[in-house]
C-alpha positions as CSV (number, residue, x, y, z in Angstrom):
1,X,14.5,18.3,-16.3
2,X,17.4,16.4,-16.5
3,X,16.8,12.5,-18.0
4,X,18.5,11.1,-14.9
5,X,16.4,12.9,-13.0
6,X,12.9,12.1,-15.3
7,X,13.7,8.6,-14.9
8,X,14.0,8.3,-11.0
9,X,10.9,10.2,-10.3
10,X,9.0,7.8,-12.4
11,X,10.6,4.9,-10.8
12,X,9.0,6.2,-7.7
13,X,5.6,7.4,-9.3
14,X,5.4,3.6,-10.4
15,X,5.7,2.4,-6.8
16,X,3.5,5.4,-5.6
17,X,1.0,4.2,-7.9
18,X,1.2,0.7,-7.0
19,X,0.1,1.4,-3.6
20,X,-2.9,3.3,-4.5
21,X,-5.8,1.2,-4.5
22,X,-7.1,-0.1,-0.9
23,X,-7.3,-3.5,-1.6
24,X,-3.2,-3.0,-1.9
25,X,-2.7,-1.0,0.7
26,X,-4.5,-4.0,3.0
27,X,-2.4,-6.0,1.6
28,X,0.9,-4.4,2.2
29,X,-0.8,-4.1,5.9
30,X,-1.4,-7.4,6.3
31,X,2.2,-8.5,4.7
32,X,4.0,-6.7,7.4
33,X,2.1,-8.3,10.0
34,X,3.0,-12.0,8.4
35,X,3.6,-13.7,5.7
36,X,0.3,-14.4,4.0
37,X,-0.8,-16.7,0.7
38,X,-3.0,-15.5,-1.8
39,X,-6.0,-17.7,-0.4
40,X,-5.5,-16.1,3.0
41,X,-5.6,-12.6,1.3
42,X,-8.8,-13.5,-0.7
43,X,-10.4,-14.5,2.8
44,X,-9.4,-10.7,4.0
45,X,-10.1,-8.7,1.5
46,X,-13.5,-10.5,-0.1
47,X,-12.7,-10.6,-3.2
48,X,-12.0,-13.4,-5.6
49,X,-8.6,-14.9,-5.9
50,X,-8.0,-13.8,-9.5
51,X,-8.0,-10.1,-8.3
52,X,-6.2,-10.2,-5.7
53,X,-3.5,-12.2,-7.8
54,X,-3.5,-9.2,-10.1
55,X,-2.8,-6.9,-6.6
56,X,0.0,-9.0,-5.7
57,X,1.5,-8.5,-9.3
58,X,1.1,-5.1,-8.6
59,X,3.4,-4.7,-5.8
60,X,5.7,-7.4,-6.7
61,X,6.0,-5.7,-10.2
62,X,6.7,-2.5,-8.1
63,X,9.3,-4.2,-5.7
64,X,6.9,-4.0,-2.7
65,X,6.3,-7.7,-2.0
66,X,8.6,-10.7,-3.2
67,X,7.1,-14.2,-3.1
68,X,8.5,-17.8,-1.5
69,X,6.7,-21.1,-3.2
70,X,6.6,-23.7,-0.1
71,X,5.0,-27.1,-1.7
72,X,2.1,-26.0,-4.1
73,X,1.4,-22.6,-2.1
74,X,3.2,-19.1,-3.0
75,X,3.4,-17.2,0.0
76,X,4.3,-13.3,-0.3
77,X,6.1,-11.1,2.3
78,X,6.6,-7.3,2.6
79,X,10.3,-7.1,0.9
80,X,10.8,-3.2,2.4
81,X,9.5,-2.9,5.9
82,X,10.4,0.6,5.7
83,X,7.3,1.3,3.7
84,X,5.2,1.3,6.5
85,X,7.2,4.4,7.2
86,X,5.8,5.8,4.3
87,X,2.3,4.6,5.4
88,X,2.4,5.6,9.6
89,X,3.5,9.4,7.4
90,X,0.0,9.1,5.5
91,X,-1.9,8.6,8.6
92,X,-0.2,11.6,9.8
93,X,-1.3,14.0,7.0
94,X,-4.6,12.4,7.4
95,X,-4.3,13.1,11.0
96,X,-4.2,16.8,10.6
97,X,-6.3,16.9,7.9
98,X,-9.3,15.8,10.2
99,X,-7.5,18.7,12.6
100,X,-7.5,21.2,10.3
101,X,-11.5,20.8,8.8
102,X,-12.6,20.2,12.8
103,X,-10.8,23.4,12.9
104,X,-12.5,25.3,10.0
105,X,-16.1,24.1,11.8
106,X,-15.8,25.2,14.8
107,X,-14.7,28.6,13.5
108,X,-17.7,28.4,11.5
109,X,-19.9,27.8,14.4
110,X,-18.5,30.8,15.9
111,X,-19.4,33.2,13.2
C-alpha cells in the first residue's frame, strides 16, 4: 500500500474510532440538534463532567466538534453536519440487519 494511501485511511480510522463509543455518538446527536456545554451534556448522558470532557476531546481531537468560550462557559457545536450522513447510513445497515435475522426466523419457523 502506497504511504499516501496508509496515511489517509488512518486519518479516517482515527475519526471512525472517535465515534465509537455511545456516550459519543449521543453527543454528536445532541450537537447537531444545538449547541450544547459540557454541563448540559453531563445532565444527558449521566455521567460525570470529567468523562464527558474526555468525550468532547475525543471528537474535537478528531475534527468532529469545535468549541466557542462565551463568558466562563465553552460551548461545543457539530463542526461537519455532514456526519450525520454517515450516521442516518448506520441506521440503514442496522435497518436491514434487523430485516435480514427477522428474515432467517421466519424461515426457521417454516422448517
Amino acid at each position: 500500500m502506497k504511504t499516501r494511501d496508509r496515511t489517509r485511511y488512518e486519518e479516517q480510522a482515527k475519526i471512525i474510532k472517535a465515534l465509537a463509543h455511545p456516550s459519543r455518538l449521543m453527543i454528536v446527536d445532541e450537537l447537531n440538534i444545538q449547541t450544547r456545554c459540557v454541563a448540559d451534556l453531563t445532565r444527558m448522558i449521566g455521567v460525570d463532567t470529567s468523562t464527558v470532557s474526555k468525550h468532547l476531546s475525543v471528537l474535537k481531537n478528531a475534527g468532529l466538534v469545535a468549541d466557542e468560550r462565551q463568558g466562563t462557559t465553552i460551548f461545543y457545536h457539530l463542526r461537519m453536519p455532514c456526519l450525520m450522513d454517515f450516521i442516518r447510513c448506520v441506521e440503514s445497515v442496522m435497518e436491514s440487519n434487523a430485516l435480514g435475522q427477522m428474515e432467517t426466523v421466519i424461515n426457521c419457523k417454516k422448517r
